[in-house]
LUMVEXBA-691890 format. One record per residue (C-alpha): residue number from 1; residue in one letter; chain; x, y, z. Coordinates in nm, 3 decimals. Layout:
BEGIN
+-----+---+---+---------+---------+---------+
|   k | r | c |    east |   north |      up |
+-----+---+---+---------+---------+---------+
| NUM | a | A |       X |       Y |       Z |
...
+-----+---+---+---------+---------+---------+
END
This chain:
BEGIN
+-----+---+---+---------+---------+---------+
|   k | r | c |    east |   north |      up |
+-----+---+---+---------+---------+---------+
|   1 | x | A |  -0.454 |  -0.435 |  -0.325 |
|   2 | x | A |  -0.246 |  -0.713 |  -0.467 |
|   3 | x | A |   0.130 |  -0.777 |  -0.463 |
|   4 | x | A |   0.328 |  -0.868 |  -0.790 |
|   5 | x | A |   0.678 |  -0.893 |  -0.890 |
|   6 | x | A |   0.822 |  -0.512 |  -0.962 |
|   7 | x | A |   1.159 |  -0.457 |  -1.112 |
|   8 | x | A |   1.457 |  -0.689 |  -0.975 |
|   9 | x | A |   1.216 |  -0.845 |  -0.802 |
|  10 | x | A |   1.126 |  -0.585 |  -0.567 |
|  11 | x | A |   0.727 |  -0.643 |  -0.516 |
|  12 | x | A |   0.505 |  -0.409 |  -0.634 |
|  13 | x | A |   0.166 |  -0.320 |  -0.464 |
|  14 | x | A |  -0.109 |  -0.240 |  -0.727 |
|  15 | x | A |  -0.454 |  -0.110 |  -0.653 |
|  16 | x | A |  -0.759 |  -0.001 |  -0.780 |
|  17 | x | A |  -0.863 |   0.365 |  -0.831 |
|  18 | x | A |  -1.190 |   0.327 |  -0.613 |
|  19 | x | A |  -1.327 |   0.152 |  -0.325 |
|  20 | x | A |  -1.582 |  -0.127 |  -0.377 |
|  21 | x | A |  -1.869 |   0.126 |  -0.320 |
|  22 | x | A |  -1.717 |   0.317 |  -0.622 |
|  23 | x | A |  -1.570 |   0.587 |  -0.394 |
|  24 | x | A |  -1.283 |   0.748 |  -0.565 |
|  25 | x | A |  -0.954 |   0.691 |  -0.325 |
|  26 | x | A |  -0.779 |   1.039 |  -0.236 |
|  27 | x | A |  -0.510 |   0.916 |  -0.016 |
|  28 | x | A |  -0.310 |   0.562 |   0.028 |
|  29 | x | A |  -0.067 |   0.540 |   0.321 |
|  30 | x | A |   0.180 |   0.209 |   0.284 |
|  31 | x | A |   0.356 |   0.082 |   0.580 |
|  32 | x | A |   0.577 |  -0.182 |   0.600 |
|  33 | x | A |   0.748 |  -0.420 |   0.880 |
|  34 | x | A |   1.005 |  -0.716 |   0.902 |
|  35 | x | A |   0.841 |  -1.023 |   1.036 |
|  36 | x | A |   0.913 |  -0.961 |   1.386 |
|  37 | x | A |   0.722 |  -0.659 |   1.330 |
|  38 | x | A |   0.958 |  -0.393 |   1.326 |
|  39 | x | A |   0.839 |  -0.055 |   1.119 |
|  40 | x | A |   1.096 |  -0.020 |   0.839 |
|  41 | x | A |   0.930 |   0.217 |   0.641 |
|  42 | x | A |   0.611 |   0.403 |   0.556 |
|  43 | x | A |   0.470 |   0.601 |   0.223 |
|  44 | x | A |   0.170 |   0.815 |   0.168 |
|  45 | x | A |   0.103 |   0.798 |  -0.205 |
|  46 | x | A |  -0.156 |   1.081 |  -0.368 |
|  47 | x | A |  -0.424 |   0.893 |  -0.534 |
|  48 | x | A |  -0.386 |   1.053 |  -0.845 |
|  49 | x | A |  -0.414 |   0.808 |  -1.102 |
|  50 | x | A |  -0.137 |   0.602 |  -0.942 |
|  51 | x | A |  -0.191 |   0.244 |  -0.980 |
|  52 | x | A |   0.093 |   0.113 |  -0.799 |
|  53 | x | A |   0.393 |   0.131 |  -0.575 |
|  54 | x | A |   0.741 |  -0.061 |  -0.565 |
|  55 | x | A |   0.894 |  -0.083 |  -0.204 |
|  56 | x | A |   1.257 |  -0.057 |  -0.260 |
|  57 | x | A |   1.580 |  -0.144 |  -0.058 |
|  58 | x | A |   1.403 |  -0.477 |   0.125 |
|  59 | x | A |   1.642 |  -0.711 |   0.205 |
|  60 | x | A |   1.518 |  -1.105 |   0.113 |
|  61 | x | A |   1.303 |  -1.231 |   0.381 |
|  62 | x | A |   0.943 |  -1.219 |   0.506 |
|  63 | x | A |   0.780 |  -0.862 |   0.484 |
|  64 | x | A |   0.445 |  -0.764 |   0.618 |
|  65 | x | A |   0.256 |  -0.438 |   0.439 |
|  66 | x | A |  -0.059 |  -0.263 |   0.567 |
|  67 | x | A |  -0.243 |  -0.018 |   0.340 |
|  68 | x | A |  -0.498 |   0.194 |   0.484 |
|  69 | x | A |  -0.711 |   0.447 |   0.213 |
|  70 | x | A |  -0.881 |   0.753 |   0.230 |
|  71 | x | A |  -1.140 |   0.909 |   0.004 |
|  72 | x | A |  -1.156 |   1.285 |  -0.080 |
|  73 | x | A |  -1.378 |   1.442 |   0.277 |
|  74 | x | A |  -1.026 |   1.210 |   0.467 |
|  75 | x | A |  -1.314 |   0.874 |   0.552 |
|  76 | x | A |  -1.101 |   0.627 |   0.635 |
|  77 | x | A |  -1.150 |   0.231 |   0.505 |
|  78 | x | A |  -1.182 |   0.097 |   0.849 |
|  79 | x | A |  -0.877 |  -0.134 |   0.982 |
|  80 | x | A |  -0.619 |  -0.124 |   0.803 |
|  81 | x | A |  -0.568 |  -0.395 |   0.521 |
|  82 | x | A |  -0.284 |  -0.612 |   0.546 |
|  83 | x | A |  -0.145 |  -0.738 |   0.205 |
+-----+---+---+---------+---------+---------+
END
């Protein structure tokens, strides 16, 4: 998962369709959190040929985002990634 610039500058996460091991992803579940690590918001996105995600209504400031993704039988891809 990678971060670019989305529209009026909101950032867009982007991701690939499958894992590494070719695995098709099912399930995506975004979570996001100010710097002093309040939760702010969370989004579980169906896999289904989405590509990418723009996390709206962020003030300006440091954000951190954790993806964690699932394949089709719900295995999980460990730890969740932080992006």
């Amino acid at each position: 998962m990678t971060v670019a610039p989305g529209p009026d500058g909101t950032p867009r996460l982007v991701w690939m369709l499958t894992w590494l091991s070719g695995t098709a992803l099912a399930d995506l579940s975004v979570q996001w959190a100010s710097q002093n690590g309040k939760l702010l918001g969370t989004s579980s996105i169906a896999a289904d040929g989405t590509t990418s995600y723009d996390v709206t209504d962020l003030t300006s400031g440091t954000w951190n985002v954790v993806a964690t993704a699932q394949d089709a039988n719900g295995a999980c891809n460990g730890a969740p990634v932080p992006v």
